[in-house]
C-alpha positions in Angstrom: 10.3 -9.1 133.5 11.6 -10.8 130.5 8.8 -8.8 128.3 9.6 -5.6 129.7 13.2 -6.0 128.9 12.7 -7.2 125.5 10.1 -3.8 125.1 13.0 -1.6 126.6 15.7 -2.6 123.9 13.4 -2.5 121.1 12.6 1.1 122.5 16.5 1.7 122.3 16.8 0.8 118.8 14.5 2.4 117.8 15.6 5.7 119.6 19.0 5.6 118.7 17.5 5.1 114.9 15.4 7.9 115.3 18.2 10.0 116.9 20.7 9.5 113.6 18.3 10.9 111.8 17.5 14.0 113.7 21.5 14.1 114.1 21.6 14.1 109.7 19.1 16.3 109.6 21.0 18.9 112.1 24.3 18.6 110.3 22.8 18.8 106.7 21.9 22.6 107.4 25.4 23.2 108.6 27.3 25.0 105.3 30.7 25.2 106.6 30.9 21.6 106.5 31.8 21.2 110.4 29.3 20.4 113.1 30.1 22.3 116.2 27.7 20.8 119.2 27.0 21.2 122.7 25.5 18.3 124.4 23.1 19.5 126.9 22.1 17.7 130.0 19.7 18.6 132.6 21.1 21.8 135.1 23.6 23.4 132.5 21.7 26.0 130.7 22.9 28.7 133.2 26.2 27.7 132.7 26.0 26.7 128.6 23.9 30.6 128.1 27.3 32.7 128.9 29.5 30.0 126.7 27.6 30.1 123.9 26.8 34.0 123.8 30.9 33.9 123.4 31.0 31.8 120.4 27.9 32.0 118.5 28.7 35.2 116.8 31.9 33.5 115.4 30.8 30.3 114.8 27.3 28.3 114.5 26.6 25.8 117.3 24.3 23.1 117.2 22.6 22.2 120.3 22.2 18.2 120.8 19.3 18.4 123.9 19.8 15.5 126.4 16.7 15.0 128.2 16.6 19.1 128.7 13.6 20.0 130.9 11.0 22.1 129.0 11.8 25.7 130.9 14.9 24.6 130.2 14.7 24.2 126.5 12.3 27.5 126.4 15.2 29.8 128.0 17.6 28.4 125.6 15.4 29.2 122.5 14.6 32.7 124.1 18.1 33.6 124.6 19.1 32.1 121.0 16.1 32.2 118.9 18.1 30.9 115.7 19.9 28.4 117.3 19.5 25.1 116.1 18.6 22.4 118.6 18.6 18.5 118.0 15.6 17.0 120.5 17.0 13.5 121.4 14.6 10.9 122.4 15.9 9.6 125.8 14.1 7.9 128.0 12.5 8.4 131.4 12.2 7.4 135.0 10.3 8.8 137.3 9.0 11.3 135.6 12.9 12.2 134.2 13.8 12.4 131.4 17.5 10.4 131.5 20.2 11.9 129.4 22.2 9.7 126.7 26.3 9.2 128.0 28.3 11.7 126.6 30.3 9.2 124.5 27.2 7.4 123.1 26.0 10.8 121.8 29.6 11.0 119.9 29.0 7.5 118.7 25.6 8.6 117.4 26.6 11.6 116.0 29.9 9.8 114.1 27.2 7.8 112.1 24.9 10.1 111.8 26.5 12.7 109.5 29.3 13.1 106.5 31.5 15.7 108.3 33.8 16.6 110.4 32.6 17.8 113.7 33.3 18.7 117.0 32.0 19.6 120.6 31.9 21.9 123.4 31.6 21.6 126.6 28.5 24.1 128.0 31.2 24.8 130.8 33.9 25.7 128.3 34.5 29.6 127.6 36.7 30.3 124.9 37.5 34.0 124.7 40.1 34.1 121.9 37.6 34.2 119.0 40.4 32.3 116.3 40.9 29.5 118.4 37.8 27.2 117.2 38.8 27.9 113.3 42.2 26.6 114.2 40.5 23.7 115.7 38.4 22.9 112.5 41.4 23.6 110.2 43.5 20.9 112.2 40.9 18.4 112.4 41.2 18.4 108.4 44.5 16.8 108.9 44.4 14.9 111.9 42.6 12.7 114.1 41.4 14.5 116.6 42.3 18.1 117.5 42.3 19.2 120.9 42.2 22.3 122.9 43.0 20.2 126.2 44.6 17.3 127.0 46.2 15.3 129.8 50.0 13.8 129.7 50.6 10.3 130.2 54.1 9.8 131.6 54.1 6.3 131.4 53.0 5.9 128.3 54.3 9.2 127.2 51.1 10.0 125.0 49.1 13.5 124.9 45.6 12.0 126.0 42.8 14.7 124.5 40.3 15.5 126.0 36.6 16.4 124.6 35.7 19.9 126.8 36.8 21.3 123.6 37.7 19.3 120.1 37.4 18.5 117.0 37.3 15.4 114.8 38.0 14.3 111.6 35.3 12.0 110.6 36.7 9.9 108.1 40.4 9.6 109.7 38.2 8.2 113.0 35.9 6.2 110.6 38.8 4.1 109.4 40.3 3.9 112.2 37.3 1.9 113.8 37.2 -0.2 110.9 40.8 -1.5 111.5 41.1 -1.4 115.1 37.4 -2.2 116.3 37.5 1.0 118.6 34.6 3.4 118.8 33.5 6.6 120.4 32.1 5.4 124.4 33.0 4.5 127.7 34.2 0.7 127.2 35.7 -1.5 130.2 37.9 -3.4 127.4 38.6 -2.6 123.9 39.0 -5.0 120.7 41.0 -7.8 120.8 42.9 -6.5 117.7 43.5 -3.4 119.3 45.2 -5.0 122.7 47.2 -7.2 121.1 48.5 -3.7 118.9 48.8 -2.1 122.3 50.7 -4.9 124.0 53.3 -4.4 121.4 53.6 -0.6 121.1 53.4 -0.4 125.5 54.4 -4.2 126.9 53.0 -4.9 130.0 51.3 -1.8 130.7 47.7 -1.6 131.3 47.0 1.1 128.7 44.3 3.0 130.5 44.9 7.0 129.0 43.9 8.3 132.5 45.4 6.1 135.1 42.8 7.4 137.7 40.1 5.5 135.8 40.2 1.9 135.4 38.1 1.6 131.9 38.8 3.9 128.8 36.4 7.2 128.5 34.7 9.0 125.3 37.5 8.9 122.6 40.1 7.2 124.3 40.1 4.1 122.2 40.3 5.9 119.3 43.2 8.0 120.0 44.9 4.9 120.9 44.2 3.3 117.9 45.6 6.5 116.1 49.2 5.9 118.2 49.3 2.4 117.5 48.7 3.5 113.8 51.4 6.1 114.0 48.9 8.7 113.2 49.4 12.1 114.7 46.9 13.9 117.0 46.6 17.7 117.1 46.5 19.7 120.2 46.0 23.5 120.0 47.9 25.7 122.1 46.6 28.9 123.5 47.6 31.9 125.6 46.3 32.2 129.0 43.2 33.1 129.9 42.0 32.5 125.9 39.7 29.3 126.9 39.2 27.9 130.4 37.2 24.9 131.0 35.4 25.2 134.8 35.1 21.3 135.0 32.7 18.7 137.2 29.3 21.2 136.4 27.6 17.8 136.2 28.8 17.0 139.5 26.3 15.9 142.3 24.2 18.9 143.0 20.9 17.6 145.1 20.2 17.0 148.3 22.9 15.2 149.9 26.1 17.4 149.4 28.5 16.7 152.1 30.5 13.9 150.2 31.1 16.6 147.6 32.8 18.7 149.8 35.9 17.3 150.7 37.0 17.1 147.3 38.2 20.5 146.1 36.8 20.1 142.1 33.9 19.3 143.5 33.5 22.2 145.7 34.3 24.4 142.9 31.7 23.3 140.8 29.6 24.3 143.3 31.2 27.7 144.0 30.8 28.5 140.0 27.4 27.2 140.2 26.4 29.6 142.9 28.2 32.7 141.3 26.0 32.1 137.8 22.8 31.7 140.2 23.6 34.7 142.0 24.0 36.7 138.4 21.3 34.8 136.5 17.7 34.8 138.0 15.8 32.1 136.3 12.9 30.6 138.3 13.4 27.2 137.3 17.1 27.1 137.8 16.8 28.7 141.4 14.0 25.6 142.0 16.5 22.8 140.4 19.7 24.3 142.6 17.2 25.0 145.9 19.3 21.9 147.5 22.7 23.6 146.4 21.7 27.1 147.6 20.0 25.9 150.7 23.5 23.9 151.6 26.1 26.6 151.4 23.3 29.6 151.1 26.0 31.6 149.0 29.5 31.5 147.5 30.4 33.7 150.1 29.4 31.7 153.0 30.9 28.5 151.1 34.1 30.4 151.2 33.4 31.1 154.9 33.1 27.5 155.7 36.1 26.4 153.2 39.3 29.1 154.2 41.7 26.3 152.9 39.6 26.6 149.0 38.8 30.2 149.5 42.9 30.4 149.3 43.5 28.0 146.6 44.6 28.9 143.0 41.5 27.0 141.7 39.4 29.1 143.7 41.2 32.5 142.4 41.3 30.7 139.2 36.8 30.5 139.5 36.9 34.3 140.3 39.0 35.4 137.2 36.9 33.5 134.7 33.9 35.4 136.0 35.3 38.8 135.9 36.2 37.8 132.3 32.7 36.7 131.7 31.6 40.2 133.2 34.1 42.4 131.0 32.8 40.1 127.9 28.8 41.2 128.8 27.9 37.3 128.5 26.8 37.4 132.3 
């Protein structure tokens, strides 16, 4: 046992290694001096192909493949054939491959390259085609800049979130040097950063999104920017210019009736099956068999959930895919 774990995090290492350089590699063929990537996981190509036909002919993207599937990786590179995808070594089980967190990529990534950069979600349409330059000119002179973000009341803070953002390497660089905070999901951060936070917020438990007890992707980092005084950006839009679908990762095999009472849940579902019933792909119909074989249609999930089929989120589902429609992505 000891042996096998002892192989396991020498495998890591060496992974994560390997991965920085693939990651330098990616970014050194990038002229415009910011990375744009979209970290794909297993069971989001369907949903990443519609997003990236939208940006793409505005803006280069850099795929970061996450334990992709083969087909998966084949329809990408048919549908994009000079798109430039970054094949991270993950590791397996059962056969899987097992993606990378979201936040460890970002850490990867930060010391990987020499620019700014910044990601996409592959459920994250933007349709106003100015709104990722803005992003990359205010990530010259900030932080972070983000086209979401949550607002904390308590701590009255603008919380960004990474569906869509960009980030200024060596603002973030410094600021892990003097705060000890990096890009992850961490349960606690430094000891020089809590005692910075106690005395900006006393007594409060500092966690950006009170829902979640532990501090997500670049949480740490934005707080070490408030602490610092340092102002983030956050990019306003009109609607309907970017919408972000949200929980695509969700839980999609073969035991779905937890999923359903909660409503963002559901409606990752109900987008999944619209793409499927739009986008014929052999392999994605086998990977969602459980998802169609459950609700057998967005229409008959609507059937069985009135109380969603009236909800603005629900009408909200329905109007990003006639704009995907009138755009020809889908």
């Amino acid at each position: 046992m000891i042996a096998r774990q002892l192989v396991r995090r020498a495998r890591s290492v060496i992974f994560r290694r390997l991965n920085r350089l693939r990651l330098q590699r990616a970014a050194s063929g990038q002229s415009n001096r910011f990375v744009l990537a979209m970290v794909l996981a297993p069971n989001l190509v369907h949903a990443a192909i519609p997003a990236l036909r939208l940006v793409v002919p505005h803006h280069p993207v850099v795929i970061v493949n996450n334990g992709l599937r083969a087909w998966e990786r084949t329809w990408l590179r048919k549908e994009f054939p000079a798109l430039e995808i970054v094949d991270l070594l993950t590791s397996s089980w059962r056969g899987q491959q097992v993606p990378i967190g979201h936040g460890d990529v970002m850490r990867q990534l930060a010391q990987s390259i020499e620019t700014n950069f910044g990601f996409i979600d592959p459920d994250c349409y933007v349709f106003e085609a100015t709104l990722i330059p803005r992003i990359v000119e205010a990530s010259r002179r900030a932080p972070m800049a983000a086209a979401f973000w949550y607002h904390n009341s308590p701590l009255a803070f603008d919380v960004p979130d990474t569906f869509l953002i960009g980030i200024n390497r060596e603002e973030c660089r410094g600021l892990t040097e003097r705060q000890r905070a990096e890009f992850g999901v961490v349960q606690n951060v430094s000891a020089r950063l809590k005692a910075a936070l106690d005395q900006k917020w006393p007594g409060d438990a500092h966690y950006p999104h009170p829902w979640k007890q532990y501090f997500d992707t670049v949480h740490a980092l934005a707080l070490s920017a408030a602490v610092e005084g340092k102002s983030l950006a956050f990019i306003t839009s009109e609607p309907g210019d970017v919408i972000h679908v949200g929980g695509t990762s969700y839980h999609t095999g073969s035991d779905l009736s937890d999923s359903e009472s909660d409503p963002h849940r559901l409606n990752a579902h109900f987008f999944h099956l619209l793409l499927l019933e739009r986008q014929v792909h052999p392999g994605a119909r086998a990977e969602f068999a459980a998802l169609v074989r459950h609700y057998e249609s967005s229409a008959s999930l609507l059937r069985r959930h009135p109380s969603f089929a009236r909800s603005d989120l629900c009408g909200q589902t329905f109007d990003l895919l006639a704009a995907l429609e009138r755009r020809g992505v889908i």
